[in-house]
C-alpha positions in Angstrom: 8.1 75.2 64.7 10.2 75.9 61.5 13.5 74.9 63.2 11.7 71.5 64.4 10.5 71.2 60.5 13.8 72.2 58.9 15.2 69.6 61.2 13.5 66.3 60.7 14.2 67.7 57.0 18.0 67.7 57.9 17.6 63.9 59.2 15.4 62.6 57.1 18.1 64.4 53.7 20.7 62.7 55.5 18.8 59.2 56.3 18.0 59.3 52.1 21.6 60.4 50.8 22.9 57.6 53.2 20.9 55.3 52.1 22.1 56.5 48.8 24.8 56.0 49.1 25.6 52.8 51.0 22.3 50.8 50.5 20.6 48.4 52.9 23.4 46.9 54.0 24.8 50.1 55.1 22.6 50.4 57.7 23.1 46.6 59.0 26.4 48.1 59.9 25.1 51.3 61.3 22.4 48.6 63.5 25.5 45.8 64.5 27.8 48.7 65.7 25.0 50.5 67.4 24.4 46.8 69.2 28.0 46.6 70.0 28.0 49.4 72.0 24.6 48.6 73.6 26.6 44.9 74.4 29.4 46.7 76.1 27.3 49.3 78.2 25.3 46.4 79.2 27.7 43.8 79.6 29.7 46.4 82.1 27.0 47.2 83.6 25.6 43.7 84.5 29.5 43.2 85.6 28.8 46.2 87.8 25.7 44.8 89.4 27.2 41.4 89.9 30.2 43.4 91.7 32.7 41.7 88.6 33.5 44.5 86.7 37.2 44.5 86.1 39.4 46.8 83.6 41.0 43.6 82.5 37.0 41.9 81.4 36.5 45.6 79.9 39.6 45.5 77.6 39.4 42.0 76.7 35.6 43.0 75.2 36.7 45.7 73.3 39.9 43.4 71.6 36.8 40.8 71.0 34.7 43.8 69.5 37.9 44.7 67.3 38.1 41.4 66.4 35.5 41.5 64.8 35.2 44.7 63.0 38.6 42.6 61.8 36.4 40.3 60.1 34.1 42.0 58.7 36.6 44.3 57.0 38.2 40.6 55.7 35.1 39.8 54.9 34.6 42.8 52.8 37.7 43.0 50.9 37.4 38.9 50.2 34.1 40.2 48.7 36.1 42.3 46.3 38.4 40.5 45.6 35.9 38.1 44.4 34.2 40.4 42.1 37.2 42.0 40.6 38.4 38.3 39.6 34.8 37.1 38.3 34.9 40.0 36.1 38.5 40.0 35.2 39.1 36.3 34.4 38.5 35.3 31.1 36.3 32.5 30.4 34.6 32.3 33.9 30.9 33.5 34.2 28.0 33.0 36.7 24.8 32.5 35.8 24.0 35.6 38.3 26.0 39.0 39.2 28.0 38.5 42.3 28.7 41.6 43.8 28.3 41.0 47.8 28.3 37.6 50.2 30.4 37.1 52.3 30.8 40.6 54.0 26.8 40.6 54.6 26.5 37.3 55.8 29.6 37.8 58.7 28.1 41.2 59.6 24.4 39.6 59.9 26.1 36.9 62.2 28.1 39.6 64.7 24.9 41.1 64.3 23.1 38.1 65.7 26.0 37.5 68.3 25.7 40.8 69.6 21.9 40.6 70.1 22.5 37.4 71.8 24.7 39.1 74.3 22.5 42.0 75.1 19.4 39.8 75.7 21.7 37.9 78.2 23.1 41.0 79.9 19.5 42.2 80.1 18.6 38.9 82.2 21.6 39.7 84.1 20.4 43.2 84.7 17.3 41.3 86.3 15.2 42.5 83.7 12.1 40.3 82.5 13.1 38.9 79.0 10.4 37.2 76.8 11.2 33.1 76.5 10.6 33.8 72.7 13.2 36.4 72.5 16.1 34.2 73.1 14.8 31.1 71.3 14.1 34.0 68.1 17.8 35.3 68.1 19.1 31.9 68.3 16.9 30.4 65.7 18.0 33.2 63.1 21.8 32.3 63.8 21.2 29.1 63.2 19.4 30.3 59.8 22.8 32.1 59.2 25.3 29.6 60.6 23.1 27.2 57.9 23.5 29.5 54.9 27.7 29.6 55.8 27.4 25.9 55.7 26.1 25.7 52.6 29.1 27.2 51.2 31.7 25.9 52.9 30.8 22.4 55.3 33.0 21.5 58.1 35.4 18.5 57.4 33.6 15.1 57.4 29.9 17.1 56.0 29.0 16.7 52.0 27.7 19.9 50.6 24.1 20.5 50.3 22.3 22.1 47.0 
């Protein structure tokens, strides 16, 4: 019983100094690579089951998964680079701190993508999955695609406040 105790002590030591250390968002990242795995395993295995699986899919899912650890790092370092000119440029202040946006925003979206694909490899799998499930996933990419928007329309769209 003390080894089991010192244990979930370990994890739950670890779990605080990571949180710690890299915040909430931290963990979005831990979550959205966690789901890209899950996406693979599931997507090769509903390729399996179909009787599709082919090295060439396989590879072509991991470039698309690099891909997008790609833009997340981007993403991150546009984030900086944001941040160090806000503070470094004289004269130019927000009315709030900016520390983070865009890097959170890209990963919630992969995040989102990534769900997406799982619930659809699930269905392939022939597993039961809810009608709200689906409809949920997409509803909260839409809420993120919106908040992108915001900030940057496509060509031809006015900006919204």
């Amino acid at each position: 019983m003390d080894k089991v105790n010192a244990f979930k002590a370990t994890i739950s030591a670890l779990c605080a100094a990571l949180t710690a250390l890299w915040g909430w968002f931290g963990w979005v990242v831990v979550a959205w690579v966690c789901f890209m795995g899950i996406d693979y395993a599931t997507g090769s295995a509903a390729a399996l089951r179909a009787g599709k699986w082919s090295s060439k899919a396989a590879r072509d899912g991991i470039w698309h998964k690099v891909g997008s650890v790609v833009a997340v790092i981007v993403a991150a370092v546009l984030d900086m680079v944001i941040g160090h000119l806000l503070t470094s440029l004289p004269g130019v202040e927000l009315p709030f701190t900016y520390s983070v946006f865009f890097c959170p925003l890209v990963v919630i979206w992969y995040f989102l993508t990534e769900t997406g694909s799982i619930v659809e490899n699930i269905g392939a799998l022939g597993a039961p999955i809810p009608p709200w499930m689906a409809k949920t996933v997409d509803t909260l990419q839409d809420a993120v695609d919106e908040a992108g928007e915001k900030i940057a329309p496509e060509d031809g769209e006015k900006k919204t406040e």
